[in-house]
C-alpha positions as CSV (number, residue, x, y, z in Angstrom):
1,X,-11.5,-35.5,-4.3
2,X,-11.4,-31.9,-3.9
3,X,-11.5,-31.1,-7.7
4,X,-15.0,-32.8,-8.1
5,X,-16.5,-29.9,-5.4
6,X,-15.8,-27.1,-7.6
7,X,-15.8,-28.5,-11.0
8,X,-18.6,-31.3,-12.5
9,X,-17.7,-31.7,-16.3
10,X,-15.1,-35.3,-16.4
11,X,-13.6,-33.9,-19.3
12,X,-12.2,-30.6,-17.1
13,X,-11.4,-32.7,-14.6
14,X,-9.3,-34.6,-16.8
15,X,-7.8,-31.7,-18.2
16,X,-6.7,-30.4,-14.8
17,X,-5.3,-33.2,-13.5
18,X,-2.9,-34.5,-16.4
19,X,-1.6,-31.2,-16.7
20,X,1.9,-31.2,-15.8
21,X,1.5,-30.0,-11.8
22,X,-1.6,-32.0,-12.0
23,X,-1.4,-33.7,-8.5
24,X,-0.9,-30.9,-6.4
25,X,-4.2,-29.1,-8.1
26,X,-6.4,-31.4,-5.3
27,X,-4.7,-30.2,-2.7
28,X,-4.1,-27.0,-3.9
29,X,-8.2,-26.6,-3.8
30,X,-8.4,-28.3,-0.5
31,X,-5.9,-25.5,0.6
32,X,-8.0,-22.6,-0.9
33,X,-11.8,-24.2,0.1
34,X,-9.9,-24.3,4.0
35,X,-8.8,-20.5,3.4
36,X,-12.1,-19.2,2.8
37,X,-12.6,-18.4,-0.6
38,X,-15.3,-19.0,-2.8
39,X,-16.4,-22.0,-5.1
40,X,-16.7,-19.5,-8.2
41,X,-13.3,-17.5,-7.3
42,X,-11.4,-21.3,-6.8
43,X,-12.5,-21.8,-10.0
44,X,-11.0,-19.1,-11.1
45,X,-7.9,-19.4,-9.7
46,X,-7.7,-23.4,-11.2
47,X,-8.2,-21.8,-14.7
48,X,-5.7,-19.2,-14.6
49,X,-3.5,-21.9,-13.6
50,X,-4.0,-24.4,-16.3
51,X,-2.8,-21.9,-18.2
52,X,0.6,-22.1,-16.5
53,X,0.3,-25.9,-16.8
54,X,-0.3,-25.3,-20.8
55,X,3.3,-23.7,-20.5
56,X,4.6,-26.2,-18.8
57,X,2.8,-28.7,-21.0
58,X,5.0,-27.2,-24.4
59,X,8.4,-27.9,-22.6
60,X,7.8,-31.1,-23.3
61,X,7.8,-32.4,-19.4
62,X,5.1,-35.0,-18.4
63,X,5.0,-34.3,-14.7
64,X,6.2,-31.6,-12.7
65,X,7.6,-32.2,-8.7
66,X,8.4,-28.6,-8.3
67,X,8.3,-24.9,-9.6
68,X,11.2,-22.4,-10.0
69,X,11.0,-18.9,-10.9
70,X,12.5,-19.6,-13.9
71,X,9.3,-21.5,-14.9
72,X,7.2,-18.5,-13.9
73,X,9.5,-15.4,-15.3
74,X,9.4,-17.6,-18.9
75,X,5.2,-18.3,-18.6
76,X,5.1,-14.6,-17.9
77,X,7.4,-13.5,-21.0
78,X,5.7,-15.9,-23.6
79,X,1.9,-15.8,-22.3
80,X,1.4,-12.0,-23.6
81,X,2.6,-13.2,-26.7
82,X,-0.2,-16.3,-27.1
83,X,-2.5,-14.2,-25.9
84,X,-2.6,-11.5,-29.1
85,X,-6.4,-10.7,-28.5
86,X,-5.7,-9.5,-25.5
87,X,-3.2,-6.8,-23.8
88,X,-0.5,-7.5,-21.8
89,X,-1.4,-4.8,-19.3
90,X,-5.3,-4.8,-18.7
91,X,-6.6,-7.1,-16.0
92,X,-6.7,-10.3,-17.5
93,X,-3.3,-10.4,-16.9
94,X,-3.2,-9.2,-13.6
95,X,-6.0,-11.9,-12.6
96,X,-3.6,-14.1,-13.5
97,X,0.0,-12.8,-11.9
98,X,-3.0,-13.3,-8.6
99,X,-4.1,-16.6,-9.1
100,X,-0.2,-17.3,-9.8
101,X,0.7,-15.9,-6.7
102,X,-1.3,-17.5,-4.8
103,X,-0.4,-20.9,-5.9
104,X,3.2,-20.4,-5.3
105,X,2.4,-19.6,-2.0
106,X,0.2,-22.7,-1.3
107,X,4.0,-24.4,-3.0
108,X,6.2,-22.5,-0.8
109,X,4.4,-23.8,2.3
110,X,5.5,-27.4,0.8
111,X,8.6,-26.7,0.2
112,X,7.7,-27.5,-4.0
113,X,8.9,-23.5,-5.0
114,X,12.7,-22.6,-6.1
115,X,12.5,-19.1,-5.5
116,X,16.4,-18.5,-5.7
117,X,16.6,-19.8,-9.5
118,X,16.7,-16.7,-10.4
119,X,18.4,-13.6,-8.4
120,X,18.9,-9.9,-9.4
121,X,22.3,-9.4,-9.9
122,X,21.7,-6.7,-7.1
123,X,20.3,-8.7,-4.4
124,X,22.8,-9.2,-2.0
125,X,23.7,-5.5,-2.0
126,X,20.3,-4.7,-1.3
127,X,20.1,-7.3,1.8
128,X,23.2,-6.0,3.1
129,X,21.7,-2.6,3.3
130,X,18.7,-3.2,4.8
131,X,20.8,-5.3,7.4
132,X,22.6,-2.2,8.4
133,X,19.8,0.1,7.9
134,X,18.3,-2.4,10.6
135,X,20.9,-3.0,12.8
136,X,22.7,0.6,12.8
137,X,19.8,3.1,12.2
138,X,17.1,1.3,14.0
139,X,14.9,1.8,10.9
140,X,11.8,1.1,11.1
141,X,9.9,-1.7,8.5
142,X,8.3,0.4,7.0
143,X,11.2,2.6,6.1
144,X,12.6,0.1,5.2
145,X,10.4,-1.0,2.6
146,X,10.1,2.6,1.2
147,X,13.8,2.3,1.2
148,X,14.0,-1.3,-0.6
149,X,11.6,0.3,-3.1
150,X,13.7,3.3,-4.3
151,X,16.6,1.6,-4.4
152,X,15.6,-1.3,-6.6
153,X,15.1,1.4,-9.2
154,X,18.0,3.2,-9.3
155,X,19.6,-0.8,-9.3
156,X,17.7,-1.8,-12.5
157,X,19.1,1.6,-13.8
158,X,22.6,0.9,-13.2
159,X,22.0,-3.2,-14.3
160,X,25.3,-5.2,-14.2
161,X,27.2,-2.7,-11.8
162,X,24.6,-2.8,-9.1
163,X,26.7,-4.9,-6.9
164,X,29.2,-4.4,-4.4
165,X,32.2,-4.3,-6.5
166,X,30.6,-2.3,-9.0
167,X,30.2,0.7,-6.8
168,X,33.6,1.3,-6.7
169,X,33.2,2.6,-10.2
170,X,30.4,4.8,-9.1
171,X,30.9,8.6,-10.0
172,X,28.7,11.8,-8.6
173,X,27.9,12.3,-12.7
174,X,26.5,9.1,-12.6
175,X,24.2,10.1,-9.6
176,X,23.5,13.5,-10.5
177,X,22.1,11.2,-13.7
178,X,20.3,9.3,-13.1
179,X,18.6,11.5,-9.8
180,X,17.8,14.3,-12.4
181,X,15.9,11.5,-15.1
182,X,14.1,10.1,-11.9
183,X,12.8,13.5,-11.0
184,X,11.8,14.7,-14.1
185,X,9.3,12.0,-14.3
186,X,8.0,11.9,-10.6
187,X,5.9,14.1,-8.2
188,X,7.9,15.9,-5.3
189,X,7.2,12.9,-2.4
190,X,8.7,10.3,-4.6
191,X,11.6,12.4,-5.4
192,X,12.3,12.8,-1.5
193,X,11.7,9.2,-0.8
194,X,14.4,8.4,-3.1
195,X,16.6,11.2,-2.4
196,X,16.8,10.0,1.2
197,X,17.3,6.4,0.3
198,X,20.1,7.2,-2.5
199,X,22.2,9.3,0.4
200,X,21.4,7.0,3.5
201,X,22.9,3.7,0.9
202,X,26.2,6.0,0.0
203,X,26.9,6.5,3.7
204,X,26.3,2.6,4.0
205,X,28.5,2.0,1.3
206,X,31.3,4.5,2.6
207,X,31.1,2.8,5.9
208,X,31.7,-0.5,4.2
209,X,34.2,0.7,2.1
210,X,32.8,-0.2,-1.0
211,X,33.4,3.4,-1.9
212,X,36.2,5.6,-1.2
213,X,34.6,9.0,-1.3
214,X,31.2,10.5,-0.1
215,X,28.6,9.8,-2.6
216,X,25.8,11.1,-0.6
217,X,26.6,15.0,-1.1
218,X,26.5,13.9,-5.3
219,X,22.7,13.5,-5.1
220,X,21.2,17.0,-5.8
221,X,19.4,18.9,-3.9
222,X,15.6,20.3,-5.0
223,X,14.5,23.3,-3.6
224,X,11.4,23.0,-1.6
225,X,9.8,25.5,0.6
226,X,8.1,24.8,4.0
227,X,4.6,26.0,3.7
228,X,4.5,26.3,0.3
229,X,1.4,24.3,-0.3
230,X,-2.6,24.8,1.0
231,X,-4.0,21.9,2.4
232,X,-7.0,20.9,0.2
233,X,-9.2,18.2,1.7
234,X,-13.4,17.7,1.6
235,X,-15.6,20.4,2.5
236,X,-18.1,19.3,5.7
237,X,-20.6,18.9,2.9
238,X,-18.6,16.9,0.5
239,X,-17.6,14.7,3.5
240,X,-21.2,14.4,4.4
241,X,-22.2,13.3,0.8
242,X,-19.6,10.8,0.7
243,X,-20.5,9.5,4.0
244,X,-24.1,9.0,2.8
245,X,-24.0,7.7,-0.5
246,X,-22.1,4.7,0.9
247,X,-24.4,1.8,0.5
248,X,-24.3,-0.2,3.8
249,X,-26.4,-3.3,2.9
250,X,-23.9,-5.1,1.8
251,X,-20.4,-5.9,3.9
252,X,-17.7,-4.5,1.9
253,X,-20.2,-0.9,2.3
254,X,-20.1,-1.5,6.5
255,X,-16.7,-2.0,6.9
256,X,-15.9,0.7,4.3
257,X,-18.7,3.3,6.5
258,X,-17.4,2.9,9.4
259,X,-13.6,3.4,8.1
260,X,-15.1,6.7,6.8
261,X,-16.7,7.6,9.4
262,X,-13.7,7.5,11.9
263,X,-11.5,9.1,9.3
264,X,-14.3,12.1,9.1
265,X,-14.6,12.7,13.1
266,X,-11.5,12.2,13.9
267,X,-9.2,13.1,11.4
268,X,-6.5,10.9,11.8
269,X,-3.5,8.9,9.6
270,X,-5.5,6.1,7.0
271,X,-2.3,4.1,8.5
272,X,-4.1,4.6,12.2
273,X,-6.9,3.0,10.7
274,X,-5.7,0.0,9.4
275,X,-3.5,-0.2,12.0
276,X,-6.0,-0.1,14.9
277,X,-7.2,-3.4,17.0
278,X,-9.9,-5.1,18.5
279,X,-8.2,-4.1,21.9
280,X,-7.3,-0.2,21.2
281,X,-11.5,0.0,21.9
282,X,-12.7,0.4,25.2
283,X,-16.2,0.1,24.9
284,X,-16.8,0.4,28.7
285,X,-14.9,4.1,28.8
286,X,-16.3,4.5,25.6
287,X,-13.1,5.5,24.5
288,X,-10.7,4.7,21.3
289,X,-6.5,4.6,21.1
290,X,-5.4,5.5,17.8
291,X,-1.5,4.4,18.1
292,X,1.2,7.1,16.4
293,X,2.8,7.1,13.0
294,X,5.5,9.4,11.4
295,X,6.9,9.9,15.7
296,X,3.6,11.6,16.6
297,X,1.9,10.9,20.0
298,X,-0.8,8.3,20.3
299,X,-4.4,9.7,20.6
300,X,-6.7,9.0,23.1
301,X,-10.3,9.9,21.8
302,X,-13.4,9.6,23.1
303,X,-15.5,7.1,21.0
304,X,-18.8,8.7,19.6
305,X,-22.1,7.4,19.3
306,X,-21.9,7.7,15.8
307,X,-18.4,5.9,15.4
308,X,-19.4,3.4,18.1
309,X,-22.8,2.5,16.1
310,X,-20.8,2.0,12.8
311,X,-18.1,0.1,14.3
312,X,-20.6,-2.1,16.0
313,X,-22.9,-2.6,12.9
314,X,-19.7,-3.9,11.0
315,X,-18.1,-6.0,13.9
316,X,-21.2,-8.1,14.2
317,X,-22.7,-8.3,11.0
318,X,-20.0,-7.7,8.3
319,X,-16.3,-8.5,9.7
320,X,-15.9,-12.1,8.9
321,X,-14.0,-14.9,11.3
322,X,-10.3,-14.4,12.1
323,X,-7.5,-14.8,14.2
324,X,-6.1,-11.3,12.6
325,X,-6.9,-8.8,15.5
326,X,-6.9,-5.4,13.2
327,X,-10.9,-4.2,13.4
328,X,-10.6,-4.0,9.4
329,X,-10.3,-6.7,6.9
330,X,-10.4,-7.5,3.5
331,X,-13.6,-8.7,2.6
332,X,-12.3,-11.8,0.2
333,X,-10.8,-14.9,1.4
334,X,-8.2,-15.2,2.7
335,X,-9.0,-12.7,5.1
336,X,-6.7,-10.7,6.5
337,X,-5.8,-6.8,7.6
338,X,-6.0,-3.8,5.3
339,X,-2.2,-4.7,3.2
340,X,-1.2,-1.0,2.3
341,X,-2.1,2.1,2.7
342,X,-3.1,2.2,-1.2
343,X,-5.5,-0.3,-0.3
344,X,-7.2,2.2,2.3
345,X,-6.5,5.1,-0.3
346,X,-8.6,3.3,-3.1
347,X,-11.4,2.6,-1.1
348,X,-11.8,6.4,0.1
349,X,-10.5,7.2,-3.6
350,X,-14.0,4.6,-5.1
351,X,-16.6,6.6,-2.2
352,X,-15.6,9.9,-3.3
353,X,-15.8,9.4,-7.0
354,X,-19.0,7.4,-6.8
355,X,-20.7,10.8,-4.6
356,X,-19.2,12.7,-7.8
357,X,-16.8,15.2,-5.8
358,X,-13.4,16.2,-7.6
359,X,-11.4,16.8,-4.9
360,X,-7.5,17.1,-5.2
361,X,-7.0,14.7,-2.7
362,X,-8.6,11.6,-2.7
363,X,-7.4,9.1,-0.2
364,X,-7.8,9.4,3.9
365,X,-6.0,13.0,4.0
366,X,-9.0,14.4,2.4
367,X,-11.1,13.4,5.3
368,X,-8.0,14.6,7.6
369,X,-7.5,18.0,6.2
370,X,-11.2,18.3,6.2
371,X,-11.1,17.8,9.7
372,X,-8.4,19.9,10.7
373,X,-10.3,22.7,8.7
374,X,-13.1,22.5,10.5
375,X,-11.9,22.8,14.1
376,X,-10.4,25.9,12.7
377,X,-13.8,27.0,11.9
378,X,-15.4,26.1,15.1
379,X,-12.6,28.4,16.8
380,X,-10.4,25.5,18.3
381,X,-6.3,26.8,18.6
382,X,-3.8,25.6,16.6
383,X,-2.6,23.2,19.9
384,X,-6.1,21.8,20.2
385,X,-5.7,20.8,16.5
386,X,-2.3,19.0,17.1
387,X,-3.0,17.4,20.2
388,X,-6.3,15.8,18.3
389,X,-4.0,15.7,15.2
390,X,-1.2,13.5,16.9
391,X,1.1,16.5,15.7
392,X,4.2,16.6,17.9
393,X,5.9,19.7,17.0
394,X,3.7,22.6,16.8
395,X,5.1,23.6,13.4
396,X,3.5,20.8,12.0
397,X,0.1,22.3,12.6
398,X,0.8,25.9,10.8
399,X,-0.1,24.9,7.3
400,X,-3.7,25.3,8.4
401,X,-3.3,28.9,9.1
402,X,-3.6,29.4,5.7
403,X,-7.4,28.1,5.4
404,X,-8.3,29.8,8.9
405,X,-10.2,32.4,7.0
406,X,-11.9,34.0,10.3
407,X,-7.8,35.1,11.4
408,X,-7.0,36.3,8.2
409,X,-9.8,38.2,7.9
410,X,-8.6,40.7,11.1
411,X,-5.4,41.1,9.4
412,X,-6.5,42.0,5.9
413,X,-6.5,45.7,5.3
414,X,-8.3,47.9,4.2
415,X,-8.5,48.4,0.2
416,X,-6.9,52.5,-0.1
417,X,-9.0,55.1,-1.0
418,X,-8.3,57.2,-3.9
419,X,-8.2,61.0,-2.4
420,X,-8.7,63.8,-4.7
């Protein structure tokens, strides 16, 4: 039996399997041991579980066929409260909203999950919109899921009138509202994300007649100025440190060198990163394709000898077996691509903290504006920057006039003279 491979005491073993969803917990760990992961992290997993199974245990129900959400959304409202040594919002209890996770997925696959036991009152409207947001705007999916985001907050604000027949009661004070409190608390690129997705569902819902004036003019508008901002990245010397204080004797430090070390040569999106494949690398031409995000142009680099070397050193020694064909993985089972670009950012955000550099931005844009910076410095134009940049529209490119020190210099004048 698979329970005996990762745990030797009878009396655990006991334990585990006369809990409630005790028959599944054999092939459950048949299903993780097959994914990849680890003896100790199964484990793991098997204990955070039990203490679902102790939940289900107190209901008073000797054997379990299936799981709803209801069972999970009560475990996750009582546990905090059994677990009064601890608090509800440090890691133990994300460890265990993992291990949960993951074995409602292994469920789902058998068809032993109700996940529609429980539905926000708001869901439908939501699916509707991303339907037409699909369908009619051609939105991309990750628009869409910027999109999904925003709008399930201003939903939860609005609670039992988040549906369809509830917006006919919608007023422009009640968006002005709840858009002002939202903004208050958030920085400007949040504020834009949801200003777009508040105007973009109140032309959806005008189309569908679910409202019978224009809603989207009632979300305010925040002034912003173009170029207000100076791009602040790494120095070439921070970037350097960084670059060597990454420890590559162990695989999580190769994979994570060579991400740094593309992002530092040639500047381009963290996204471009994780999105790039085993077939975007032309070893032959010794070239690299970085494919285009935010309706840039793809970028067609030459590979370096230093990028190539990294890349290499993780490929064979450090990215583990997979049928995924990004270059970079995650480095636990299951393995599988880079998930979100927060993923990337914390790994850059770890590198730079561990070489002791406060720098105001600390994901991949600090290796990016770095970059741009120094082409500027090394007397490239602004369309040599753009071109390397992915940048479509010149325009894009001008906020690094401002740290092209060398120009600025020749139009500086002269400090006056008093004459006497």
């Amino acid at each position: 039996m698979a329970l005996e491979l990762v745990f030797v005491c009878p009396r655990t073993l006991g334990k585990l399997r006369s809990s409630p969803m005790g028959h599944l917990l054999d092939g459950y760990c048949d299903w993780l041991l097959e994914g990849g992961f680890s003896r100790s992290t199964i484990r793991l997993h098997l204990i955070n579980v039990s203490k679902l199974n102790g939940y289900l245990d107190a209901q008073k129900v000797d054997r379990r066929q299936t799981l709803s959400a209801e069972d999970i959304n009560g475990f996750f409202r009582e546990y905090p409260l059994r677990a009064q040594s601890r608090d509800p919002s440090d890691n133990h209890l994300r460890r265990i909203q993992w291990s949960i996770n993951r074995f409602i997925k292994y469920l789902s696959q058998l068809r032993l999950f109700d996940s529609t036991a429980v539905s926000t009152v708001y869901q439908p409207l939501l699916d509707s919109y991303i339907e037409w947001m699909r369908d009619y705007q051609n939105a991309a999916p990750g628009t869409l899921d910027i999109r999904s985001h925003s709008l399930r907050q201003f939903f939860q604000w609005l609670g039992p009138q988040a549906t369809a027949d509830g917006m006919s009661e919608l007023t422009p004070e009640t968006v002005e509202r709840f858009f002002l409190s939202y903004a208050r608390q958030m920085g400007r690129s949040a504020r834009r994300s949801m200003q777009s997705a508040l105007r973009t569902f109140f032309r959806f819902c005008l189309h569908k007649g679910l409202v019978q004036r224009p809603l989207d003019c009632a979300v305010p508008a925040l002034r912003t100025y173009k170029l207000a901002t100076v791009p602040r990245g790494l120095t070439d010397e921070q970037a350097r440190k960084v670059l060597n204080g990454i420890n590559r004797g162990s695989n999580a430090g190769r994979r994570d060198y060579a991400i740094c070390q593309m992002l530092y040569t040639y500047g381009v999106r963290g996204g471009q990163v994780r999105a790039l494949r085993l077939q975007d690398i032309d070893w032959a031409a010794d070239l690299i394709l970085f494919k285009a995000l935010k309706n840039g142009k793809d970028s067609l680099l030459p590979l370096t000898g230093e990028v190539g070397q990294s890349l290499l050193n993780y490929l064979q020694n450090a990215r583990p077996p997979s049928v995924h064909k990004e270059v970079f993985l995650t480095t636990r089972a299951p393995y599988h691509s880079l998930p979100s670009s927060n993923t990337l950012s914390a790994i850059i955000f770890r590198h730079i903290r561990a070489a002791g550099i406060n720098s105001h931005s600390k994901g991949a844009h600090a290796f990016r504006h770095s970059f741009a910076t120094r082409m500027l410095q090394k007397g490239h134009s602004l369309k040599e920057i753009a071109d390397v940049l992915g940048h479509r529209h010149l325009a894009t490119t001008f906020i690094y006039t401002k740290v092209d020190f060398n120009a600025l210099k020749q139009v500086g004048l002269a400090w006056p003279r008093e004459v006497i």
